[in-house]
C-alpha positions in Angstrom: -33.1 -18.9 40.0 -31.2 -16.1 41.1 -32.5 -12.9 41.2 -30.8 -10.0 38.9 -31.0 -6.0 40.4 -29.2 -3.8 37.4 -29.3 -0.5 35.8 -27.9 -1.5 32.3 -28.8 -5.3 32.2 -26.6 -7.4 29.9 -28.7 -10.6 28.9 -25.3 -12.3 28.5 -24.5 -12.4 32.3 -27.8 -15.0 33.0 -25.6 -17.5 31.2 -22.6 -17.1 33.8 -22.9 -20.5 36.5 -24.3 -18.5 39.3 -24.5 -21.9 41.1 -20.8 -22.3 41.2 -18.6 -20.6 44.0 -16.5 -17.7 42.2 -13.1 -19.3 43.3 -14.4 -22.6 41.8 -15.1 -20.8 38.2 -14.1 -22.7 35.1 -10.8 -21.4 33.3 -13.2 -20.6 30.1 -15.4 -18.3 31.7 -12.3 -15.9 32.9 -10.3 -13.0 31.6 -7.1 -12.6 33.2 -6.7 -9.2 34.1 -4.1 -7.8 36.8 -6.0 -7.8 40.1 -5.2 -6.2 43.7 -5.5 -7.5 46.9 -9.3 -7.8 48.0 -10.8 -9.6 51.2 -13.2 -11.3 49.2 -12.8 -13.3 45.4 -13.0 -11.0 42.8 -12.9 -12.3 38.6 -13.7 -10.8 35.3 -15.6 -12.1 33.0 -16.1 -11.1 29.0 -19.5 -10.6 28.4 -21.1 -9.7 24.4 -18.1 -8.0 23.8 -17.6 -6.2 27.5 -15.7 -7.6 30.4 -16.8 -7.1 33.8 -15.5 -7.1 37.1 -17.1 -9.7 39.9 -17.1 -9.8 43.3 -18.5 -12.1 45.6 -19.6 -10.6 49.4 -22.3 -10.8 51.5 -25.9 -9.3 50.0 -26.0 -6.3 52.5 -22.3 -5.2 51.6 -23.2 -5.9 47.7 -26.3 -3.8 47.9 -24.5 -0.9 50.1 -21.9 -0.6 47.4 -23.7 -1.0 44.4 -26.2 1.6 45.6 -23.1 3.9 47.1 -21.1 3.8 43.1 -24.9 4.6 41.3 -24.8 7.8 43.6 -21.4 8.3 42.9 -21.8 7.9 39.2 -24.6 10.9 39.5 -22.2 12.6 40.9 -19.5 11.8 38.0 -16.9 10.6 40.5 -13.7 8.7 39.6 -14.7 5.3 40.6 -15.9 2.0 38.7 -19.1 2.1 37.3 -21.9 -0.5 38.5 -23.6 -3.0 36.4 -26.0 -4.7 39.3 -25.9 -7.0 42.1 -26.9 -11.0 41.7 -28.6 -12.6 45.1 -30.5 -15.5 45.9 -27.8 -17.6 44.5 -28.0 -21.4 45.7 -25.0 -24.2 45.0 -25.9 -27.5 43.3 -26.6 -28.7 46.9 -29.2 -26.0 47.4 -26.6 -24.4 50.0 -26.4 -20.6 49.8 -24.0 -18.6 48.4 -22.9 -15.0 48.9 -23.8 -12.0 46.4 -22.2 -11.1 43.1 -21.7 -7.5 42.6 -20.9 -6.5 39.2 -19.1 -3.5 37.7 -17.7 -2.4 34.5 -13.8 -3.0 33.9 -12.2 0.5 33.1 -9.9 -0.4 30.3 -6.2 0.7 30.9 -6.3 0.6 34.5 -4.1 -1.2 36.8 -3.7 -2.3 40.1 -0.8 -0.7 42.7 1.0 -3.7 42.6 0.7 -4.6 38.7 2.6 -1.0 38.3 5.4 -2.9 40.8 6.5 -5.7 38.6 9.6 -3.6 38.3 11.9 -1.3 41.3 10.0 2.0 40.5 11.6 5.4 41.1 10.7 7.7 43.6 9.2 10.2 41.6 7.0 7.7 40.0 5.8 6.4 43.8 5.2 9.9 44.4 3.5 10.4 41.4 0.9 7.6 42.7 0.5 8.8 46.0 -0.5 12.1 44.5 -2.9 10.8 42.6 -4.6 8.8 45.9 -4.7 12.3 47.4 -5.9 14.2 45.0 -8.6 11.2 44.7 -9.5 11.4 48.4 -10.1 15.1 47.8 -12.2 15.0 45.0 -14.3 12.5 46.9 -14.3 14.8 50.0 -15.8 17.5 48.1 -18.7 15.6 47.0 -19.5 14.6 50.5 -18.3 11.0 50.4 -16.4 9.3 53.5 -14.3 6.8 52.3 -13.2 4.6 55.6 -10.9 2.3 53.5 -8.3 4.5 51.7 -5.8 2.4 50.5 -3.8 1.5 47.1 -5.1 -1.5 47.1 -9.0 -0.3 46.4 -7.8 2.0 43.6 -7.2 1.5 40.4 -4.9 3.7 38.4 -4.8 5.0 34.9 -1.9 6.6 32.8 -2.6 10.4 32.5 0.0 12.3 30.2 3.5 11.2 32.5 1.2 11.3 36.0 -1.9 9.0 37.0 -5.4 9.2 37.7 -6.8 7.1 40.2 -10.2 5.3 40.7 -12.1 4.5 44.0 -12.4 0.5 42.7 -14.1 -0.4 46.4 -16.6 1.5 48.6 -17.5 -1.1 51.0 -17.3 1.3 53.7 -17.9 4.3 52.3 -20.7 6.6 53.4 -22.5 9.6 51.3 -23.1 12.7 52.8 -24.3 16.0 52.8 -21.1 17.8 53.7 -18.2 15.9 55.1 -16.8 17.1 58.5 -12.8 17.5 59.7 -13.1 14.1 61.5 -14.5 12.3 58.9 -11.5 14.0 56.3 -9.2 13.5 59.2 -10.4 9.8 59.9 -9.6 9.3 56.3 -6.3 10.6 55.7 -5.8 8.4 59.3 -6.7 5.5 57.8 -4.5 6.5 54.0 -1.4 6.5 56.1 -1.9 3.2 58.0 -2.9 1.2 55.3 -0.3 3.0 52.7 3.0 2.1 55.2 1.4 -1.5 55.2 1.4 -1.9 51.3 4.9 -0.1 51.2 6.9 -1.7 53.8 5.1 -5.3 52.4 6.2 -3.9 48.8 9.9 -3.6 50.2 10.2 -6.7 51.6 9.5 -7.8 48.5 12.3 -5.8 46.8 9.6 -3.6 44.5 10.7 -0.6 46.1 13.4 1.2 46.0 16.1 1.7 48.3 15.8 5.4 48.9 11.9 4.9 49.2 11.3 5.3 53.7 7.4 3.9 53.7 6.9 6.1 57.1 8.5 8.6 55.3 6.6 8.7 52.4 3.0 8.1 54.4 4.1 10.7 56.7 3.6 13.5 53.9 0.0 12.4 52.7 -1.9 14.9 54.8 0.5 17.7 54.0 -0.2 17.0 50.3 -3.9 16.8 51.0 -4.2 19.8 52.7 -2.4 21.9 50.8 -4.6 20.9 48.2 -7.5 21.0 50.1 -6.7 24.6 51.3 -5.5 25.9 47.6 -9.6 24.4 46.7 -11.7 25.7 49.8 -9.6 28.4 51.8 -11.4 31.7 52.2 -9.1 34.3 51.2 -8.9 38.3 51.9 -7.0 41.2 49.9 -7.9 44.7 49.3 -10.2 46.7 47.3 -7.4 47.4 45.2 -6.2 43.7 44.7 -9.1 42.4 42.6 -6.6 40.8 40.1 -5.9 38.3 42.9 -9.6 37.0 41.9 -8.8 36.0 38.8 -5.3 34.8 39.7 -7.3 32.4 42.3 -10.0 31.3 39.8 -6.6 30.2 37.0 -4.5 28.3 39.8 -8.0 26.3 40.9 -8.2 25.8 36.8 -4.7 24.9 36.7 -5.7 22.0 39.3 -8.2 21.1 36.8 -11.2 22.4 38.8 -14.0 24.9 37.8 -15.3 26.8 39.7 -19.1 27.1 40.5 -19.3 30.4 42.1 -17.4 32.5 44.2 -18.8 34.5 47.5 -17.4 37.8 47.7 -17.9 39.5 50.9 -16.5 43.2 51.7 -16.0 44.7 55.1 -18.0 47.7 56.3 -16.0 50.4 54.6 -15.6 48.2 51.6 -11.5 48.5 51.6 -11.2 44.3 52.1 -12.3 41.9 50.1 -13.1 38.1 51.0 -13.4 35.4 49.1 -14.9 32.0 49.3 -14.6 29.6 45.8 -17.2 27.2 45.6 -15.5 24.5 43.8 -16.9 21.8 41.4 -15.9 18.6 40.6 -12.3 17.9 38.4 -12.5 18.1 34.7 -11.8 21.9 33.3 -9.1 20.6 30.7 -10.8 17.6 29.8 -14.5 19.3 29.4 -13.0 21.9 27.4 -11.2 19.3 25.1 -13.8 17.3 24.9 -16.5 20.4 23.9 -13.5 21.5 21.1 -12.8 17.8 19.7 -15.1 15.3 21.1 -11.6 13.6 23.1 -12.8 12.2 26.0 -9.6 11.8 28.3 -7.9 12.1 31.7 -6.8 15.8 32.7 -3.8 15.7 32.5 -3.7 14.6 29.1 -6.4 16.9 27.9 -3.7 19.5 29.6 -1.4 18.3 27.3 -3.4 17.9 24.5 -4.6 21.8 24.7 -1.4 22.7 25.1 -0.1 21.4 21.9 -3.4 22.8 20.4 -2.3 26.1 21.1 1.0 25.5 20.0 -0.6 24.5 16.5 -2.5 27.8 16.7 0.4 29.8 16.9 2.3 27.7 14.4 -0.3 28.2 11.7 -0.8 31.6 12.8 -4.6 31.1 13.2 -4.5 32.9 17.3 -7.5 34.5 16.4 -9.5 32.1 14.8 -12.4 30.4 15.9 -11.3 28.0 18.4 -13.8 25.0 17.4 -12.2 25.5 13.6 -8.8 25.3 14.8 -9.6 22.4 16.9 -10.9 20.5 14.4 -8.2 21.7 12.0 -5.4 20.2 14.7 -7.6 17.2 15.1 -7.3 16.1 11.4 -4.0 17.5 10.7 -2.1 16.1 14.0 -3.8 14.1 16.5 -5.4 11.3 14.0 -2.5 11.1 11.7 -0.4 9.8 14.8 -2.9 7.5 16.5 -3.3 5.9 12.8 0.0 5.4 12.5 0.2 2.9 15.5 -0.4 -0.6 14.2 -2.8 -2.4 15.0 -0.9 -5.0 17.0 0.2 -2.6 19.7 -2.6 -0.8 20.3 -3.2 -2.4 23.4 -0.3 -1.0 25.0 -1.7 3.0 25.8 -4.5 4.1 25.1 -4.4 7.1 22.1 -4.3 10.1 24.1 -1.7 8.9 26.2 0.5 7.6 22.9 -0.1 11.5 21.7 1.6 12.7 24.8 4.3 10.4 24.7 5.1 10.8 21.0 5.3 14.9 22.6 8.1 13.6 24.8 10.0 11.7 22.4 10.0 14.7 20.2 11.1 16.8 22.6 14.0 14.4 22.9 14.8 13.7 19.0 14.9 17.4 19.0 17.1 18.3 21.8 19.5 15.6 20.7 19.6 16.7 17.0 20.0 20.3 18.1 16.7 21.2 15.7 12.9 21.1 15.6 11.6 17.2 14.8 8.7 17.2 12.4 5.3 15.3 14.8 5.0 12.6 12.3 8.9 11.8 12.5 8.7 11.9 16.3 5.6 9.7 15.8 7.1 7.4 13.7 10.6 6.3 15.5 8.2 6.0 18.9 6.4 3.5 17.8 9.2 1.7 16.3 11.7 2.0 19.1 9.1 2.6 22.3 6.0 1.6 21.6 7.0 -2.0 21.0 9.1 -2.8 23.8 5.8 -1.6 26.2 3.6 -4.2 28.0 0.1 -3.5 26.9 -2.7 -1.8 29.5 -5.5 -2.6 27.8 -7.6 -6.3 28.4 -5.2 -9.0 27.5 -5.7 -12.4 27.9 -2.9 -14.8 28.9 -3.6 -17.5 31.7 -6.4 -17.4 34.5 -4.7 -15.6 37.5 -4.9 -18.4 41.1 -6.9 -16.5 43.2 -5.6 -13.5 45.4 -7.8 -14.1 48.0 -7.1 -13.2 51.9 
């Protein structure tokens, strides 16, 4: 019998053949999901109503990683969230068979190369190597040494026109303390080697396009992350006088969607200079703040959005000095629900609501600029879904036929 080590144990998965190789896995007991390249077989299986991700590797490397995402969960990281590890498996033969590590599937999300079934454009590539970078920084701040960076153990989520990305595989990842310059620098190393690998094997395949240079575009990773990095931990120094600088450093870090702990201040001898030193917390100011006004629980970016349109409504109704949690709720009923009801239920598996929101702000912005006037929400809402919506491929868990294994 094998043995089970979980945090949130789901009876359902002691039915799964645990004596069965995971390549060898009957058709029925699969989900077909989009998968990335892995050195080692990974599935998904439904479950009571939940589908899981499963990966079969050696026990050491199942219990390192599954122990690694737990403390990355504490932490409220962006990466996949783990179920438990399966050992002691045996075959029908009573030969031995490597570990099962489990993790939840995080609905919406997709694979690099499942976003490559088309050429993309440049500014969407960008767009996904800024999101791996801002990833490896949010990771760096909680202490965490990757030592894999790579597309291909990320997953990526829509987030209001951008993406947010996932750490999907910490194999070699390490926890600590405080991360040091090599370890940040081994990192962003290891980001460019793997990222020219997946690009130039992306353009041989004629997914990228023709103005896309894969050294080129690897080459700018660790300007991107230390700009960001700087703009997040750089000490900074102004005068007495300055103290509006303060604030204007405390809105940019906001801006980026970080909070910000608290802030070392530090004045010379004669008091006339000022330094000061943010201590920065994890990502989520928009999305905290949404979610405390309306109970949305969503990327950043789209809680950006989201607020953004909430003020908008403010202003609109004239209600600026209302109590925001009223006004919140107000746009809540009045705007956000009516146009996520208004998607039928068919193709609700092509974004998930706040991302449909946020779209339906584009297309408005579109109908109106065209038509030379103001388009009502609901209007906008209501020619998306016909003429966009519908002609999407849906992101959420589909089932069409078991993938052949990816396995290398």
């Amino acid at each position: 019998m094998p043995r089970f080590v979980a945090t949130r144990p789901d009876t359902g998965l002691l039915s799964l053949p645990w004596d069965v190789p995971l390549e060898d896995w009957p058709e029925d007991q699969l989900v077909a999901l989009p998968r990335g390249i892995s050195r080692h077989v990974v599935r998904f299986v439904r479950v009571n109503g939940s589908v899981y991700a499963i990966k079969e590797v050696m026990e050491h490397l199942a219990m390192h990683e599954y122990r690694l995402l737990r403390d990355l969960e504490r932490l409220d990281s962006p990466s996949v969230e783990p179920v438990g590890v399966i050992t002691d498996r045996l075959d029908a033969n009573g030969e031995a068979l490597d570990s099962i590590l489990v993790t939840t599937h995080l609905q919406f999300s997709l694979p690099y190369r499942a976003l490559f079934s088309s050429t993309l454009r440049p500014d969407t590539v960008n767009r996904l190597i800024d999101a791996l970078v801002a990833l490896i920084v949010r990771l760096h701040l909680l202490g965490f040494f990757w030592g894999d960076c790579s597309l291909s153990n990320t997953l990526f989520r829509r987030d209001a026109g951008a993406f947010a990305a996932y750490l999907v595989d910490a194999e070699t990842g390490e926890l600590h303390q405080d991360i040091s310059d090599g370890q940040r620098a081994h990192d962003l190393y290891t980001a460019e080697i793997n990222l020219f690998g997946e690009l130039s094997d992306l353009q041989e395949g004629g997914l990228l396009d023709e103005s896309i240079d894969p050294l080129e575009t690897v080459q700018s990773i660790t300007s991107r992350y230390e700009a960001l990095w700087k703009e997040l931990t750089a000490p900074e120094e102004f005068h007495t006088d300055e103290m509006h600088r303060l604030d204007s450093r405390i809105r940019r870090l906001n801006e980026l969607g970080f909070d910000v702990a608290e802030i070392d201040i530090i004045t010379d001898w004669d008091g006339s200079q000022v330094r000061i030193q943010p201590k920065v917390v994890d990502a989520g100011h928009h999305s905290r703040r949404l979610l405390r006004l309306t109970g949305l629980d969503v990327e950043e970016n789209q809680a950006r959005r989201l607020l953004n349109d909430l003020d908008a409504f403010a202003a609109a109704t004239d209600q600026q000095n209302e109590d925001e949690e009223i006004v919140a709720h107000q746009w809540l009923t009045d705007v956000f629900e009516p146009v996520v009801r208004l998607v039928p239920r068919d193709l609700r598996r092509k974004l998930e609501p706040a991302e449909v929101f946020h779209e339906v702000l584009e297309h408005r912005w579109f109908l109106s600029e065209r038509a030379g006037h103001e388009i009502d929400t609901m209007a906008a809402a209501r020619s998306y879904v016909d003429n966009v919506l519908s002609a999407k491929p849906d992101e959420k868990l589909t089932l069409p036929p078991p993938p052949v294994s990816e396995v290398d």
